[in-house]
Backbone atoms as SQL, in Angstrom:
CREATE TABLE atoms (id INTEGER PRIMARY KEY, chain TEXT, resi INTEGER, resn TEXT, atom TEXT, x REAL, y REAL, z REAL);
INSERT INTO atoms VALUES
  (1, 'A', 1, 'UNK', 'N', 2.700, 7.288, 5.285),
  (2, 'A', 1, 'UNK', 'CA', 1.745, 8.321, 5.647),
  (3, 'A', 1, 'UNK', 'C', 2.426, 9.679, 5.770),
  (4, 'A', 2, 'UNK', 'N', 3.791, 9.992, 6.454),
  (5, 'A', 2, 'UNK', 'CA', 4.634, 10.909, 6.564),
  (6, 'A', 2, 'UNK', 'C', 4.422, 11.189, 4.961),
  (7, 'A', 3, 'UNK', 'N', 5.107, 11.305, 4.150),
  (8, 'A', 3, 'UNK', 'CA', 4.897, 11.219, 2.374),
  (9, 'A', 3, 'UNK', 'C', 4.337, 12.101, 2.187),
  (10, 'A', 4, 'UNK', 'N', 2.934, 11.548, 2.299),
  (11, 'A', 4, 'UNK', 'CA', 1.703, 12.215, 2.235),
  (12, 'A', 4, 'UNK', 'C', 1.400, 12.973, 2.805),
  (13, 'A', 5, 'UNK', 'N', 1.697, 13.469, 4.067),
  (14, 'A', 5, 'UNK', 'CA', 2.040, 14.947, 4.819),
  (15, 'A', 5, 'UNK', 'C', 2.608, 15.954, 4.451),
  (16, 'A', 6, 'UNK', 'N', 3.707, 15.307, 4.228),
  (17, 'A', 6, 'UNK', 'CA', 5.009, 16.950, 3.301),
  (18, 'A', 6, 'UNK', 'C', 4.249, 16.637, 2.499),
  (19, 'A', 7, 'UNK', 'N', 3.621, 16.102, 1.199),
  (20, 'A', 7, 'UNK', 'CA', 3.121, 16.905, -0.710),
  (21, 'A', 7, 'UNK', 'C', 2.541, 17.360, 0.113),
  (22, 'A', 8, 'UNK', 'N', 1.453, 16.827, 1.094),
  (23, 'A', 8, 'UNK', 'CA', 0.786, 18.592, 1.552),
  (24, 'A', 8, 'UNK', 'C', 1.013, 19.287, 2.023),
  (25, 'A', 9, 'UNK', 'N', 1.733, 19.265, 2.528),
  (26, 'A', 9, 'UNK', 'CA', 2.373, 21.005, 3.376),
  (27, 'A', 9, 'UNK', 'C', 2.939, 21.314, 2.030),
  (28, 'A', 10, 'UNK', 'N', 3.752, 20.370, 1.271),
  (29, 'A', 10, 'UNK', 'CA', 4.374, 21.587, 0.203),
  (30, 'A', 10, 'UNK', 'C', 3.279, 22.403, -1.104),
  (31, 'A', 11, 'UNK', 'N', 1.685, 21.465, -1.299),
  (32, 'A', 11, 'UNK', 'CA', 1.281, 22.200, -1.761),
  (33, 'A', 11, 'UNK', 'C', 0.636, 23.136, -1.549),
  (34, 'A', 12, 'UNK', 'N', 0.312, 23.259, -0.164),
  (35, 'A', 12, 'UNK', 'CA', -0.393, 24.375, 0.790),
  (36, 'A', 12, 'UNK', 'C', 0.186, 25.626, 0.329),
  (37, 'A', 13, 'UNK', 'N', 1.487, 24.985, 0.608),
  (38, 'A', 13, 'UNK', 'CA', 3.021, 26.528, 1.020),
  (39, 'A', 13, 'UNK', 'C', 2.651, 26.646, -0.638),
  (40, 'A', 14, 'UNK', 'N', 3.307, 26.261, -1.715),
  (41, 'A', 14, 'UNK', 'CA', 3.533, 26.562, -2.871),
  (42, 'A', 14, 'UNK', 'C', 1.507, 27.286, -3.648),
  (43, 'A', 15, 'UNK', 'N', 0.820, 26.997, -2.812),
  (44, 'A', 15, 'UNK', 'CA', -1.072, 27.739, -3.056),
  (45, 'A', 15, 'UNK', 'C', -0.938, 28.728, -2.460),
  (46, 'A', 16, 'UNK', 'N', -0.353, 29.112, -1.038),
  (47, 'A', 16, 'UNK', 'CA', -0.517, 30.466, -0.057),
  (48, 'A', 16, 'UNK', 'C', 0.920, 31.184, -0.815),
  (49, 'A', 17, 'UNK', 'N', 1.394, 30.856, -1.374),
  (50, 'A', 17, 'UNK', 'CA', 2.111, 31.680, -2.265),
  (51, 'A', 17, 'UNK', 'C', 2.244, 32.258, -3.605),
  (52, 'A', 18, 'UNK', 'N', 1.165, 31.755, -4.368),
  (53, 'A', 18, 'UNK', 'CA', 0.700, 31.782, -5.203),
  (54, 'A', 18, 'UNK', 'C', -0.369, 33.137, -4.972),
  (55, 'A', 19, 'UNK', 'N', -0.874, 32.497, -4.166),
  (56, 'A', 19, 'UNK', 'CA', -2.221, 33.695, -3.403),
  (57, 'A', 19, 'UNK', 'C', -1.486, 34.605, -3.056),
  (58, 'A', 20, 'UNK', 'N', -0.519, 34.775, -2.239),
  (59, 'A', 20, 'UNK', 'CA', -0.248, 35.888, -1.757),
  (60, 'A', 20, 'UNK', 'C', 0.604, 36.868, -2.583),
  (61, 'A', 21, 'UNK', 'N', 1.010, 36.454, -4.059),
  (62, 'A', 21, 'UNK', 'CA', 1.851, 36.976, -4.483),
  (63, 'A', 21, 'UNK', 'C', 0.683, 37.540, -5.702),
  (64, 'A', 22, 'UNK', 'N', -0.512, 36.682, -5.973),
  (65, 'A', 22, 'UNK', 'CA', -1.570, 36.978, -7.195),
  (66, 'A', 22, 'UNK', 'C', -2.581, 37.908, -6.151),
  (67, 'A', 23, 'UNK', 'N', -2.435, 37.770, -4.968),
  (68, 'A', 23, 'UNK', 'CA', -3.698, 38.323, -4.410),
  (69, 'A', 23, 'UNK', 'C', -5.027, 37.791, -4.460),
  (70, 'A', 24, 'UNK', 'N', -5.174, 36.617, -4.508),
  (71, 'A', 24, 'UNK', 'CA', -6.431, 36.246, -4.275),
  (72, 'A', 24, 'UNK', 'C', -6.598, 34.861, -3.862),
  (73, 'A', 25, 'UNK', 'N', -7.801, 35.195, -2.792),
  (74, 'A', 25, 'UNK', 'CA', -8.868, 33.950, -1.788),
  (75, 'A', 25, 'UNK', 'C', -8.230, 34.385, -0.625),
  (76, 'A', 26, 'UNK', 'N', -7.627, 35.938, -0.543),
  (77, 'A', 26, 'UNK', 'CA', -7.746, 35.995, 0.617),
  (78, 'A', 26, 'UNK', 'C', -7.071, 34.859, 1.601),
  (79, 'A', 27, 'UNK', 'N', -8.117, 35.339, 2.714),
  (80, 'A', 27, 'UNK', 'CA', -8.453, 34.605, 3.964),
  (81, 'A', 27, 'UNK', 'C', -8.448, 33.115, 4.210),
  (82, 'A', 28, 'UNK', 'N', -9.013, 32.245, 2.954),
  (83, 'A', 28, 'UNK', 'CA', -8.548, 31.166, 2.537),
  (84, 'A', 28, 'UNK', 'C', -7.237, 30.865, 2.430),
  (85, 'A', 29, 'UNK', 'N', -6.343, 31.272, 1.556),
  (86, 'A', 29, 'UNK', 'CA', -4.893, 31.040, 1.505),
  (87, 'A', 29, 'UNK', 'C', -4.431, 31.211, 2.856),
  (88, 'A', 30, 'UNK', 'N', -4.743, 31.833, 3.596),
  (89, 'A', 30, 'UNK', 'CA', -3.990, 32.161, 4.772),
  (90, 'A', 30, 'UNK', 'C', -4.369, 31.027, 5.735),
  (91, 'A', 31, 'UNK', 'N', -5.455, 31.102, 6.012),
  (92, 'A', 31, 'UNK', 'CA', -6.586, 29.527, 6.832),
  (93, 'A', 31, 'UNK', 'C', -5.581, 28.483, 6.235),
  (94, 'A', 32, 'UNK', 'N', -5.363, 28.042, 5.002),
  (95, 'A', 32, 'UNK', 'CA', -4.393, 26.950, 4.591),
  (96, 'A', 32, 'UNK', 'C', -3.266, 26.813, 4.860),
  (97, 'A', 33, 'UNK', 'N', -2.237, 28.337, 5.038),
  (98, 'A', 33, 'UNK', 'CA', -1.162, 28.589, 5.469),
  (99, 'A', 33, 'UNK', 'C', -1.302, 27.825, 7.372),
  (100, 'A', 34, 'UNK', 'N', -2.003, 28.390, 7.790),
  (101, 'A', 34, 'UNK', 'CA', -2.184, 28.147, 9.395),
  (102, 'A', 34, 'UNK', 'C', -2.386, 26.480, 9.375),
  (103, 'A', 35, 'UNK', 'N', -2.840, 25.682, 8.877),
  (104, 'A', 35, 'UNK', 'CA', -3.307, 24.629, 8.692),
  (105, 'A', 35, 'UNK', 'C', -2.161, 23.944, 8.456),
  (106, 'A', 36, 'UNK', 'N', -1.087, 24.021, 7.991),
  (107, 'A', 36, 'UNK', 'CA', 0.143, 23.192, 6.944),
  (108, 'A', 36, 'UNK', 'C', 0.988, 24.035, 8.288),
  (109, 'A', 37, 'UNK', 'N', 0.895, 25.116, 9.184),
  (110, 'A', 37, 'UNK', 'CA', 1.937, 24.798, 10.024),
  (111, 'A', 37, 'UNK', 'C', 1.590, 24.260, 11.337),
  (112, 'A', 38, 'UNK', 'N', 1.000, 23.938, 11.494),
  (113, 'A', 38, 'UNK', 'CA', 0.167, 22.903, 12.765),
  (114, 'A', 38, 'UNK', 'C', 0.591, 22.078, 12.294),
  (115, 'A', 39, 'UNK', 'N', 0.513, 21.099, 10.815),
  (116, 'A', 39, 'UNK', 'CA', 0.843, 20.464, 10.402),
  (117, 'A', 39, 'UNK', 'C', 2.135, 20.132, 10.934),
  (118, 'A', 40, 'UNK', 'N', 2.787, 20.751, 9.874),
  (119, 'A', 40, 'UNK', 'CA', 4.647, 20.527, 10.235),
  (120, 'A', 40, 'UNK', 'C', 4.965, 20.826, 11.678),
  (121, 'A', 41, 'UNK', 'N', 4.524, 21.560, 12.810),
  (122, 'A', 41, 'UNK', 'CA', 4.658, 21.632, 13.988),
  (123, 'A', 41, 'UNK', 'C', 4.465, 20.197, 14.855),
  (124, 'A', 42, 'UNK', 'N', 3.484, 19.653, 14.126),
  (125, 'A', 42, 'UNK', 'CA', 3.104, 18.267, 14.753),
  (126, 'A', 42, 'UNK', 'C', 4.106, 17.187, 14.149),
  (127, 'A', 43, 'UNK', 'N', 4.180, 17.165, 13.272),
  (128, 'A', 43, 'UNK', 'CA', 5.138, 16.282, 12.730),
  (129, 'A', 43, 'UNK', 'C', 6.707, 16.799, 13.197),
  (130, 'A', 44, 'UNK', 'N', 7.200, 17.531, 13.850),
  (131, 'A', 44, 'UNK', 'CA', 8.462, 17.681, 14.537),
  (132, 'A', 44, 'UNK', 'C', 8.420, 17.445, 15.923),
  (133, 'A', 45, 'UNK', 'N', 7.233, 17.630, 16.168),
  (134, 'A', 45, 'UNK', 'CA', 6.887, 17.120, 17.923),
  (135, 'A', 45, 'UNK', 'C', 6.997, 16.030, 18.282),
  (136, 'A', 46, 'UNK', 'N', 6.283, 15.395, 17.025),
  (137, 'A', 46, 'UNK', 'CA', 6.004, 13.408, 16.924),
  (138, 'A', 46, 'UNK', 'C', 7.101, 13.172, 16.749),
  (139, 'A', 47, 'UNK', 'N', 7.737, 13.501, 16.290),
  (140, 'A', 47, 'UNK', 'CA', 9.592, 12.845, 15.918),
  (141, 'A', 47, 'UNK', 'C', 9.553, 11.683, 14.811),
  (142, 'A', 48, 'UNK', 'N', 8.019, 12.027, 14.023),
  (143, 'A', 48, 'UNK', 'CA', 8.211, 10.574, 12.712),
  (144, 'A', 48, 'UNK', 'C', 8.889, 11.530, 11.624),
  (145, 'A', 49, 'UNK', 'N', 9.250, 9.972, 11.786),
  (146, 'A', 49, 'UNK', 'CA', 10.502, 10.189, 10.496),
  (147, 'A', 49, 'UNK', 'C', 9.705, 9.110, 9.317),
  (148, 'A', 50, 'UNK', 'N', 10.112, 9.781, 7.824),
  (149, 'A', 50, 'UNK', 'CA', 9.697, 8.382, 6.919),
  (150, 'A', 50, 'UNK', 'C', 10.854, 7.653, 6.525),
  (151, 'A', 51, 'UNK', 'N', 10.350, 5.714, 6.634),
  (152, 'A', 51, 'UNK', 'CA', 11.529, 4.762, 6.035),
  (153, 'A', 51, 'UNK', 'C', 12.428, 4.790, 5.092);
């Protein structure tokens, strides 16, 4: 399940950078940005690690 956490945080990060460098969706890219670091914030709190 961890796995499947980082591809998404990394495709969040690698979309809000995309956006932010093309300029567009806004407010969206950013909402996704905020979203993927709650993410990874939670997953360093939890202390899971993958096998």
């Amino acid at each position: 399940m961890a796995g499947i956490v980082w591809a998404l945080l990394a495709i969040v990060l690698v979309v809000w950078l995309i956006g932010l460098l093309a300029d567009l969706a806004g407010n969206l890219i950013h909402l996704l940005l905020v979203i993927a670091l709650v993410i990874l914030i939670y997953q360093l709190v939890t202390g899971r690690r993958a096998v």
